[in-house]
N, C-alpha and C positions, 0 to 999 in steps of 0.2 A: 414455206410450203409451196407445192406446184402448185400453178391455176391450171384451174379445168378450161380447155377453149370450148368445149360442146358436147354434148350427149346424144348419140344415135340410140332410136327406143324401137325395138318393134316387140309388141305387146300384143296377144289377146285374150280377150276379159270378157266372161259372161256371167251376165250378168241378170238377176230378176226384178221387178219391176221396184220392190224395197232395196235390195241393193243398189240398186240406179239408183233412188235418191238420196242414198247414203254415198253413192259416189260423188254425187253435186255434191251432197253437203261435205264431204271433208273437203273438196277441192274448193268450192267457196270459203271454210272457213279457214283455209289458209293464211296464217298469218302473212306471208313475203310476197302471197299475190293482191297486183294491185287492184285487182276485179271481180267481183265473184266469176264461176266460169258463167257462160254464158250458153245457151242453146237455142238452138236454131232447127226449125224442122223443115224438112227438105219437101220438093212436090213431089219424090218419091215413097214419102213418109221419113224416111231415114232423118237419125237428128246427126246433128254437128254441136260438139262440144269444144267451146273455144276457152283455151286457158290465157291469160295476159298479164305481164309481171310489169310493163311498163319499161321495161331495161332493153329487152334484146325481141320485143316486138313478140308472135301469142303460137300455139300450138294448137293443134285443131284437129278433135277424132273425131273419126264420124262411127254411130252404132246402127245397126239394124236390127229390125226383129225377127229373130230365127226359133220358132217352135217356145212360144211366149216367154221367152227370152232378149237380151240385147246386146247385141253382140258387133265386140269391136277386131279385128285385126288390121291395129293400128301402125305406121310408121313413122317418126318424126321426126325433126332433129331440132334440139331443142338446145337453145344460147345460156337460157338462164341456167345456173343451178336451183335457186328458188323453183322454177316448174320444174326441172329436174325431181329435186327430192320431193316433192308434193306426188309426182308419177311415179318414184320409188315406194311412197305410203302406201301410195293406191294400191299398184304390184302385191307387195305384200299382203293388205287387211282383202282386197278381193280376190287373192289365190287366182293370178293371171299366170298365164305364162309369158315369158317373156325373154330378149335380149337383148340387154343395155352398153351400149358401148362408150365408155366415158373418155375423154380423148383429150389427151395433154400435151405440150411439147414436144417431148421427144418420145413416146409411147403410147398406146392405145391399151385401157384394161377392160374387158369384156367380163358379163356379170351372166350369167344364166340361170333362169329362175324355171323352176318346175313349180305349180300351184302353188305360188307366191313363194316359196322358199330359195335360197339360194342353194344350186346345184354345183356350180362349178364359177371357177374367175380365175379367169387366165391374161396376161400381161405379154402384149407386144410390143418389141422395142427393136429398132433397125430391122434386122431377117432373124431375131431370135425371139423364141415362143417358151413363157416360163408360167408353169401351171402352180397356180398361189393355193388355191382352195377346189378342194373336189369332196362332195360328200357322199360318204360310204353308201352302200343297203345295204345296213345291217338288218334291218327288217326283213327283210329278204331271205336275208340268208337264215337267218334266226328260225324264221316260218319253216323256211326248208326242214331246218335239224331238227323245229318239234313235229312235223310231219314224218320223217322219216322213221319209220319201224324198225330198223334192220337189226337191230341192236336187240330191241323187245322180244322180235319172233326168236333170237339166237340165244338168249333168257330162257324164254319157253320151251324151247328145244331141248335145252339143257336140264331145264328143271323136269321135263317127261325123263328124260335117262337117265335120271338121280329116279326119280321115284320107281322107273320100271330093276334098277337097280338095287334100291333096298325092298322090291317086293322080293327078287329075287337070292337076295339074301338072307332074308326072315325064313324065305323054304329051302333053304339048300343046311344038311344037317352038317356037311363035312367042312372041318376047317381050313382047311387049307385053299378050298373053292371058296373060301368065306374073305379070305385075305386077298385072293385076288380081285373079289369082286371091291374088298376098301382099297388096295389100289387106286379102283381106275373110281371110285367115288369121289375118291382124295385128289386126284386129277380130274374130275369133271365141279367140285368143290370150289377149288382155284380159280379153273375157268370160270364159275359163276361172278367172283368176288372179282375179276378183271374185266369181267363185262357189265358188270353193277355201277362200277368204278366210273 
């Protein structure tokens, strides 16, 4: 298997004053770090969060408070994988956004997280760019198609000219006008059952 040489992160994460301490706590209860994180509050107020694995020396975001909130936009580059995947937890359980660039030998793979989810991961290697994972919106589109009417009104449409059609066949005595009018019933019929479809 490759080794990883480093991880470029930049993250941001907001966060409420319960989430903060659910962010220490998984990051303290990290099993592969050798410290709990540790914080620090600045004479600006702002804290600093320091992670430390003991391997490749610590990481260190700093948050502030933006409209009773805490809010990091973080950048780091991070030696461990241990703190690596510990800021990969985080990413995800606090719905950060984020871009992780994990960097190996001979290629660089980039990970992009929308509200902790993974959006896209694309892989760089020499001058070529190969896209691994992109995730659709379907929801999206989905929303679109059940909002769209077009289909409904052209139903309704149809179903008035069937009924103004058989009003007008229930009063018309002569047959022959009567065959025309099943005709175009028989054709607007059709139409119904292709736009149902």
């Amino acid at each position: 298997m490759v080794q990883r040489l480093a991880t470029k992160l930049k993250a941001r994460f907001r966060l409420t004053e319960a989430e903060r301490q659910a962010f220490l706590s998984l990051l303290s209860d990290h099993e592969e770090l050798r410290e709990a994180a540790r914080v620090r509050v600045l004479e600006n107020g702002e804290e600093e969060v320091c992670l430390e694995s003991g391997r490749c020396g610590s990481v260190t975001l700093t948050f502030r408070r933006e409209n009773g909130e805490y809010v990091c936009d973080g950048t780091c580059d991070v030696r461990d994988p241990n703190v690596a995947r510990a800021l990969g937890r985080a990413i995800a359980m606090f719905r950060a956004d984020a871009r992780m660039h994990r960097i190996y030998p001979s290629s660089v793979v980039t990970y992009e997280y929308e509200r902790g989810a993974v959006k896209r991961i694309v892989e760089r290697t020499g001058g070529s760019t190969r896209l691994i994972y992109e995730r659709k919106e379907e929801s999206g589109r989905l929303q679109r198609l059940f909002r769209d009417t077009t289909v409904e009104r052209k139903i309704g449409d149809v179903m008035r000219r069937i009924d103004a059609l058989l009003d007008q066949r229930n009063a018309t005595p002569d047959r022959h006008a009567r065959r025309a009018i099943d005709d175009r019933l028989r054709r607007l019929v059709e139409e119904l059952f292709r736009l149902e479809a």
